[in-house]
N, CA, C and O atoms as a printed pandas DataFrame, in Angstrom:
     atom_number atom_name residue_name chain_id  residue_number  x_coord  y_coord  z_coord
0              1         N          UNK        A               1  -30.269  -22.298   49.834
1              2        CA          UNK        A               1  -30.121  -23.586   49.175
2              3         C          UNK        A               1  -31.510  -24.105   48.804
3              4         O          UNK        A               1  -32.408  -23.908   49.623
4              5         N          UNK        A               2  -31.790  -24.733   47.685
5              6        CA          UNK        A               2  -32.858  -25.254   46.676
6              7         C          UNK        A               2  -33.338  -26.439   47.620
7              8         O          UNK        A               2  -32.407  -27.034   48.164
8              9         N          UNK        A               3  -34.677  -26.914   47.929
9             10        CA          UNK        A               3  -34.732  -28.335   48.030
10            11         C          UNK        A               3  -35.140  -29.166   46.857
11            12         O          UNK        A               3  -35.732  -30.243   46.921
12            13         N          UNK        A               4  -34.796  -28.609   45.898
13            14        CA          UNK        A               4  -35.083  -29.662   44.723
14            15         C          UNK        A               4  -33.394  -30.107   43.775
15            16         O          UNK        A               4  -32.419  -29.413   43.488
16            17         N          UNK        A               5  -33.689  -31.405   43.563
17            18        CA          UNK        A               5  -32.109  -31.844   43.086
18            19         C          UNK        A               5  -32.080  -32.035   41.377
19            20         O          UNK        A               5  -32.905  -32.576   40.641
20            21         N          UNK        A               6  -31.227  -31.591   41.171
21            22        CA          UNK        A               6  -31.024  -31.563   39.431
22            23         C          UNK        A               6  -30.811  -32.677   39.461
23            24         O          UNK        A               6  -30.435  -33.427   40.362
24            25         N          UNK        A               7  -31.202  -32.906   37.816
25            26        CA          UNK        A               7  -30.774  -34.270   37.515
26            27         C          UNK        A               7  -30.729  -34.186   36.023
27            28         O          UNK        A               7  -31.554  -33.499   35.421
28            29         N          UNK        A               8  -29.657  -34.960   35.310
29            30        CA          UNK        A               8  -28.778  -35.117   34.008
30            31         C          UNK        A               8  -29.138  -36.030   33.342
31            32         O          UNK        A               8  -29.228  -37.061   34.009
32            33         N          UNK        A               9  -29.447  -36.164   32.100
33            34        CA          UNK        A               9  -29.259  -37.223   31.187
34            35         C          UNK        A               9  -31.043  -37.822   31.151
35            36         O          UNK        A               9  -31.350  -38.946   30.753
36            37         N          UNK        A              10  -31.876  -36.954   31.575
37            38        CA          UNK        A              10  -32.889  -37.490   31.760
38            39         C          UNK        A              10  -34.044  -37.845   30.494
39            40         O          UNK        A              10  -34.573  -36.770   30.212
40            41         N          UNK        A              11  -34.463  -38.649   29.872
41            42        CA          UNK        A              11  -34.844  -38.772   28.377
42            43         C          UNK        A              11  -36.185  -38.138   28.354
43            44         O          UNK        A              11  -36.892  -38.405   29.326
44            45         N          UNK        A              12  -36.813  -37.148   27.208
45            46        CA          UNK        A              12  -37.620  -36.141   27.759
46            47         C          UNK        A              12  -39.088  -37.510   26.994
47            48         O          UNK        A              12  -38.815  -37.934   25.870
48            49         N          UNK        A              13  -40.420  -38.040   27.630
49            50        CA          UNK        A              13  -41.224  -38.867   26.826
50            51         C          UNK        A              13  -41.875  -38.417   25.686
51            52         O          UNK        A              13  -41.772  -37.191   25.729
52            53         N          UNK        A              14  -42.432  -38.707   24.781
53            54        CA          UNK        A              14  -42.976  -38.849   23.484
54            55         C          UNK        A              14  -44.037  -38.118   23.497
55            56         O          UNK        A              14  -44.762  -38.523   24.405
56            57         N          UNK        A              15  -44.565  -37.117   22.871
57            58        CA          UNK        A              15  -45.515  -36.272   22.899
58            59         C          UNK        A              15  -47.064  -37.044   22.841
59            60         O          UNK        A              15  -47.506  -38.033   22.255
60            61         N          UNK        A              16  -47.540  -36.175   23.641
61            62        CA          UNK        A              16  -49.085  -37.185   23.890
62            63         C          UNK        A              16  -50.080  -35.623   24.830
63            64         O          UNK        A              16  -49.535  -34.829   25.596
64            65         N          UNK        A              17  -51.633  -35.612   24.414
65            66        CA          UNK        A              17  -52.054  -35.199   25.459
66            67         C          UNK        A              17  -52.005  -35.502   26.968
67            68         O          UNK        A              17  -52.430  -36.465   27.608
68            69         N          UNK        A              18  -51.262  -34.224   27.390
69            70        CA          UNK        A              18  -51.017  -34.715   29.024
70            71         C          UNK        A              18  -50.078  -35.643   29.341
71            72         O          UNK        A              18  -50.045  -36.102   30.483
72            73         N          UNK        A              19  -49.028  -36.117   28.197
73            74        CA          UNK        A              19  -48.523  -37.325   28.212
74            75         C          UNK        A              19  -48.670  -39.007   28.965
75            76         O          UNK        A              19  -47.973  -39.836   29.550
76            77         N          UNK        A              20  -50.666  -38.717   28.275
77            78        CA          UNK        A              20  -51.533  -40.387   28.341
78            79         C          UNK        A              20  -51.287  -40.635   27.374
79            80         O          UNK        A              20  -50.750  -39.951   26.503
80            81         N          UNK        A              21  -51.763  -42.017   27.355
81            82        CA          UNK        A              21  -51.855  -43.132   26.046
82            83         C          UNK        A              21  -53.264  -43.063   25.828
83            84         O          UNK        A              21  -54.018  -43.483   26.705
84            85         N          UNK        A              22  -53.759  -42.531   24.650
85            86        CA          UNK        A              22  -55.487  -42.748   24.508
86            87         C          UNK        A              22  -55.902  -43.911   24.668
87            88         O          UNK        A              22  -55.357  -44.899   24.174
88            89         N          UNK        A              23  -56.787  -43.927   25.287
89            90        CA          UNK        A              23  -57.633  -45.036   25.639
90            91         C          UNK        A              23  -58.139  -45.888   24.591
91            92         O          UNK        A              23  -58.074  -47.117   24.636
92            93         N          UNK        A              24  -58.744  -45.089   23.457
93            94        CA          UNK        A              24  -59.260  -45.833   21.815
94            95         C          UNK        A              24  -58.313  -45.579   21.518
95            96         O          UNK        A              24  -57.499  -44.788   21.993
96            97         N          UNK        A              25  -58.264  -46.672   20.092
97            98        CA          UNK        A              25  -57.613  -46.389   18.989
98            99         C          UNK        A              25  -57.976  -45.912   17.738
99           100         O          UNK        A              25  -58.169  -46.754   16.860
100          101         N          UNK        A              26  -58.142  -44.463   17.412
101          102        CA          UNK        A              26  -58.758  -43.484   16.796
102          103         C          UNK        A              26  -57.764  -43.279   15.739
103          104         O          UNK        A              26  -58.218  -42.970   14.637
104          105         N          UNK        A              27  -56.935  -43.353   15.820
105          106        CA          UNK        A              27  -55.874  -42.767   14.744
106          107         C          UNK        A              27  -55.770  -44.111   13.905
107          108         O          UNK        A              27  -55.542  -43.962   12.704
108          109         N          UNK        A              28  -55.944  -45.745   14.515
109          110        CA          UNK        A              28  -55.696  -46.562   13.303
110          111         C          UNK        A              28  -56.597  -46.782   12.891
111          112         O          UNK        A              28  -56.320  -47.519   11.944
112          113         N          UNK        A              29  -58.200  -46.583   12.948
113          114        CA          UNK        A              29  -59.378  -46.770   12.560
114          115         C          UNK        A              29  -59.149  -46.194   10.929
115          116         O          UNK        A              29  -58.772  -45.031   10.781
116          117         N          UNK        A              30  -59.372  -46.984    9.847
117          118        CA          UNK        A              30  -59.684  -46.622    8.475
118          119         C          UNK        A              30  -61.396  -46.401    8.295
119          120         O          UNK        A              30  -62.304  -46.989    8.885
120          121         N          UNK        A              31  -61.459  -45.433    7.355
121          122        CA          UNK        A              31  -62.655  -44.983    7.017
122          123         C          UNK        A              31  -63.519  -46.154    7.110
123          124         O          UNK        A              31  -63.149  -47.084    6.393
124          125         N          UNK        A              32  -64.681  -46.380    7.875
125          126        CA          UNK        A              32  -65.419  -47.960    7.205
126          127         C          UNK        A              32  -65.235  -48.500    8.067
127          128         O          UNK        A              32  -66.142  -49.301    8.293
128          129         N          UNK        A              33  -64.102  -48.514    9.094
129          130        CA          UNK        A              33  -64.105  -49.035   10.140
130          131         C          UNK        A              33  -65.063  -49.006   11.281
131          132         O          UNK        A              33  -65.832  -48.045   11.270
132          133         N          UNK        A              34  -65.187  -49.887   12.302
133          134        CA          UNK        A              34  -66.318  -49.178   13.598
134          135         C          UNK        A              34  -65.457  -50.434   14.497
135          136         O          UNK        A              34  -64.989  -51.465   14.014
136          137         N          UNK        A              35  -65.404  -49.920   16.190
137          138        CA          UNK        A              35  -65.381  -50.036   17.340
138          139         C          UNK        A              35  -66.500  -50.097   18.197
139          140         O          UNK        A              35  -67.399  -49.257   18.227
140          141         N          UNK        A              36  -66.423  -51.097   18.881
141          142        CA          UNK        A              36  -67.401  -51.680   19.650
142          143         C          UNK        A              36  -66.829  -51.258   21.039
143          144         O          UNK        A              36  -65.860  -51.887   21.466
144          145         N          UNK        A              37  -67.573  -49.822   22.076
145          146        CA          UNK        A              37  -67.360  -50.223   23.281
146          147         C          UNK        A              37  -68.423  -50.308   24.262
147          148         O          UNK        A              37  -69.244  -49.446   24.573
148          149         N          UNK        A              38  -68.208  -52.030   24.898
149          150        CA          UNK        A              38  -69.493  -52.540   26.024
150          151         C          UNK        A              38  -69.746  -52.005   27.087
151          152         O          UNK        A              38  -68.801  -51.900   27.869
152          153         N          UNK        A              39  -71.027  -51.500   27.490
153          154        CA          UNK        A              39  -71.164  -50.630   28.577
154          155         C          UNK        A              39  -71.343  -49.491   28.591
155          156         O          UNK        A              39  -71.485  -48.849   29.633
156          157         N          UNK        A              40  -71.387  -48.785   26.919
157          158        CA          UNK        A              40  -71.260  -47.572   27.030
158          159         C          UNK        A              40  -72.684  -47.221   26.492
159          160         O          UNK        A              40  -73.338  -47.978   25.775
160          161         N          UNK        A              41  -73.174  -45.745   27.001
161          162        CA          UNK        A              41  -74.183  -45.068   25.694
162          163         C          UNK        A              41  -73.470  -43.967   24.769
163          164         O          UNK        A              41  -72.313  -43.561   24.662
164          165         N          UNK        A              42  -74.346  -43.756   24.325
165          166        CA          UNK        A              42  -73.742  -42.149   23.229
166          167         C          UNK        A              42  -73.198  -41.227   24.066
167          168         O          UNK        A              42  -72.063  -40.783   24.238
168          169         N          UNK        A              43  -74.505  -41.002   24.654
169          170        CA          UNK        A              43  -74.309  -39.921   25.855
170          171         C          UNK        A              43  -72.855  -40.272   26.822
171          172         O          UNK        A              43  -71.774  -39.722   27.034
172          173         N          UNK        A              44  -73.621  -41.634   27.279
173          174        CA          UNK        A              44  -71.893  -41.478   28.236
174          175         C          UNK        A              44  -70.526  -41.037   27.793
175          176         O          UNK        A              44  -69.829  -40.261   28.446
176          177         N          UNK        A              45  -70.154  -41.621   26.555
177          178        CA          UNK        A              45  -68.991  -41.477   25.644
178          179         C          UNK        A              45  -68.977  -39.667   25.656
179          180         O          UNK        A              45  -67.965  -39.105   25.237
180          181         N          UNK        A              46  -70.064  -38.906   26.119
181          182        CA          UNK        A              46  -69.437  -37.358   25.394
182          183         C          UNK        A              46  -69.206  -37.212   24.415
183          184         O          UNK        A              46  -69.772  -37.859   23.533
184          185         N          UNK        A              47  -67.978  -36.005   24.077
185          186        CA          UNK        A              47  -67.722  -35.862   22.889
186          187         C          UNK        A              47  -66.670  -36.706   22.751
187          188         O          UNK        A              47  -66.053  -36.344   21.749
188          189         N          UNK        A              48  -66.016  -37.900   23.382
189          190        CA          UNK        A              48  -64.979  -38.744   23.250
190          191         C          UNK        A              48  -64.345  -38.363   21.923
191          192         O          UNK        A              48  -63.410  -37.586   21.731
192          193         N          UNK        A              49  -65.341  -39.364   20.687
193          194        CA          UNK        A              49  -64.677  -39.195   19.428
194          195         C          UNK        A              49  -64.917  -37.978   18.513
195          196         O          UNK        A              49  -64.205  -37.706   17.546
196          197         N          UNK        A              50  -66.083  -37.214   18.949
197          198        CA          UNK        A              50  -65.771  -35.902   17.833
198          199         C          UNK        A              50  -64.783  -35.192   18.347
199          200         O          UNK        A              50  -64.081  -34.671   17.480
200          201         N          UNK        A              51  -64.325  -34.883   19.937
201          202        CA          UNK        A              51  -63.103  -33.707   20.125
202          203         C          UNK        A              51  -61.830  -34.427   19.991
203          204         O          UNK        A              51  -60.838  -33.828   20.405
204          205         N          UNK        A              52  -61.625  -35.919   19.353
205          206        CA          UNK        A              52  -60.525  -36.060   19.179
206          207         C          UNK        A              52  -60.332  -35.656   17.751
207          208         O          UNK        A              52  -59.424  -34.922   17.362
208          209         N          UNK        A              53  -61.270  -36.201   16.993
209          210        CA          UNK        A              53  -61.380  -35.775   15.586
210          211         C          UNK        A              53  -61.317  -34.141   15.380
211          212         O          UNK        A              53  -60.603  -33.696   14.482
212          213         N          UNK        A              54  -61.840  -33.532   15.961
213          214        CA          UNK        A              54  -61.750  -31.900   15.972
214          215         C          UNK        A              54  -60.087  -31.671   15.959
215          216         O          UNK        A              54  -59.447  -30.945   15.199
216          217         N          UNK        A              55  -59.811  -32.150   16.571
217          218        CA          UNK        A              55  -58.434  -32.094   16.893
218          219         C          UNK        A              55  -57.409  -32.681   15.908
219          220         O          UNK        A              55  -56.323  -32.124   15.743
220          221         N          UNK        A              56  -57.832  -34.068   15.098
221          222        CA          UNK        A              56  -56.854  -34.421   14.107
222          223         C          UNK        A              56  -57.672  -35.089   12.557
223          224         O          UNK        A              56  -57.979  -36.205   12.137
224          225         N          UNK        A              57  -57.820  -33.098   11.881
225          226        CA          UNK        A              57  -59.163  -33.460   11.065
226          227         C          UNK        A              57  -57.713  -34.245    9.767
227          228         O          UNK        A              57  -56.493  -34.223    9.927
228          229         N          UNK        A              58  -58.351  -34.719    8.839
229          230        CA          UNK        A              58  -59.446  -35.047    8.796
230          231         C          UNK        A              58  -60.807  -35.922    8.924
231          232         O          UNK        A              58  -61.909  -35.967    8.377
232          233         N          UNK        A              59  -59.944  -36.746   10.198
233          234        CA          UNK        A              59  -61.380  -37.675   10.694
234          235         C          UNK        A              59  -62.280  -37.396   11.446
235          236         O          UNK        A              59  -62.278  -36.627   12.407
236          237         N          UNK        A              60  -63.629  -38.441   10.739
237          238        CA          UNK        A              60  -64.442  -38.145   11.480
238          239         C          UNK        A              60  -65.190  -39.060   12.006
239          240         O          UNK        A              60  -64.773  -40.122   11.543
240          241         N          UNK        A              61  -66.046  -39.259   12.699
241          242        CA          UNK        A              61  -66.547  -40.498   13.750
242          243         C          UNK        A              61  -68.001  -40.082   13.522
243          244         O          UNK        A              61  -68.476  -38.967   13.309
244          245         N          UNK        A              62  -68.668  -41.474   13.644
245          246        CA          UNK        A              62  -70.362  -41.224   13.873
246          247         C          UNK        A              62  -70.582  -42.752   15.017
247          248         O          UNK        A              62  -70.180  -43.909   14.895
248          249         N          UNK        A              63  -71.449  -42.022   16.161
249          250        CA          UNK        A              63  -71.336  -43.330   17.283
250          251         C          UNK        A              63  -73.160  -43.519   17.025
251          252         O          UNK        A              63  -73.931  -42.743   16.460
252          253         N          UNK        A              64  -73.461  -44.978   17.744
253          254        CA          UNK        A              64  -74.746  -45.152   17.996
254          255         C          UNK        A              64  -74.651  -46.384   18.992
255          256         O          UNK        A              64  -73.945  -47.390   19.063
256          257         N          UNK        A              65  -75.982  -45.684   19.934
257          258        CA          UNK        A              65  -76.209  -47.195   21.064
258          259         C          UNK        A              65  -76.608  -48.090   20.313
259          260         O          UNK        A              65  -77.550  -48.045   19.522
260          261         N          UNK        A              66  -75.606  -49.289   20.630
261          262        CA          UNK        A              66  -76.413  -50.949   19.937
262          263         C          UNK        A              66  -76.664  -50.926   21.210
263          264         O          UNK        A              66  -76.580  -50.027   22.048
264          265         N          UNK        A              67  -77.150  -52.589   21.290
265          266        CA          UNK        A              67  -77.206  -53.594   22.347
266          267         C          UNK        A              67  -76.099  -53.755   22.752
267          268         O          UNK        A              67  -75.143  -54.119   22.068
268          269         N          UNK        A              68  -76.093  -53.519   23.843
269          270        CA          UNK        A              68  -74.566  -54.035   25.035
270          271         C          UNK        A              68  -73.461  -52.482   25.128
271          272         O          UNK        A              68  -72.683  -52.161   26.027
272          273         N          UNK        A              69  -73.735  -51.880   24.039
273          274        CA          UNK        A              69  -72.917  -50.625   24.232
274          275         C          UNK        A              69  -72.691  -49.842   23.303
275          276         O          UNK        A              69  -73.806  -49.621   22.830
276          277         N          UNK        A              70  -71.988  -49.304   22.763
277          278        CA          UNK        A              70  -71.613  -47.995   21.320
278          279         C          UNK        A              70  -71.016  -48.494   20.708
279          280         O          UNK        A              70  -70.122  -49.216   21.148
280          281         N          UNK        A              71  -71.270  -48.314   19.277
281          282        CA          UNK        A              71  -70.526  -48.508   17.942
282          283         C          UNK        A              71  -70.414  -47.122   17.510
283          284         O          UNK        A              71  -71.291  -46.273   17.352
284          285         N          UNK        A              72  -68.616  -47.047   17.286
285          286        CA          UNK        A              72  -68.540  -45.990   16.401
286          287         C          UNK        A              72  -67.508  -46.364   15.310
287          288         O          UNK        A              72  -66.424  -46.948   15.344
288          289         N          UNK        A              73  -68.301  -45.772   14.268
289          290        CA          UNK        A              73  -67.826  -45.871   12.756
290          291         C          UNK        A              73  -66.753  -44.493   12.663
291          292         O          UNK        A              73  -66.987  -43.323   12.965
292          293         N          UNK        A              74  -65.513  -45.111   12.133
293          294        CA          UNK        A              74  -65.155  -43.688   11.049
294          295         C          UNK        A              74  -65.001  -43.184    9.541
295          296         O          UNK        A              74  -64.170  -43.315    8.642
296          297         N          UNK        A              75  -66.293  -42.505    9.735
297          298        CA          UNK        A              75  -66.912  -42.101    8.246
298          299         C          UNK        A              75  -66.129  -40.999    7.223
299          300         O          UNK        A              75  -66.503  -40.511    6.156
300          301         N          UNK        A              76  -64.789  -40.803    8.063
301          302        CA          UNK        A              76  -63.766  -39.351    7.322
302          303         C          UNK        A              76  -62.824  -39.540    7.741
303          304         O          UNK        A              76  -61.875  -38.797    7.490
């Protein structure tokens, strides 16, 4: 006998990496647009916004440290 219990009718969730909610909002950013996040550097961010963009071309992102934290533009 199994110790695991079936179960019916179960609704399967909405496709997502890993099924998270991204943290930015990368996909509604229009070209021209830029995001402000406080606290951050370039460096810290990683590749945050180019491996999402790698991933859903054709956008593309360019970040830079301001004062207080990263601005990133999307330039594609």
């Amino acid at each position: 006998m199994t110790e695991f219990k079936i179960e019916k009718s179960i609704s399967i969730p909405p496709t997502g990496v890993g099924g998270r909610v991204g943290k930015y909002p990368w996909a509604e950013m229009e070209v021209g647009d830029s995001l402000f996040i406080p606290g951050k550097t370039v460096y810290s961010m990683g590749s945050t916004p180019s491996g999402w963009a790698a991933r859903h071309p054709p956008y593309k992102f360019l970040c830079r440290t301001v004062d207080g934290g990263v601005r990133v533009w999307r330039i594609a």
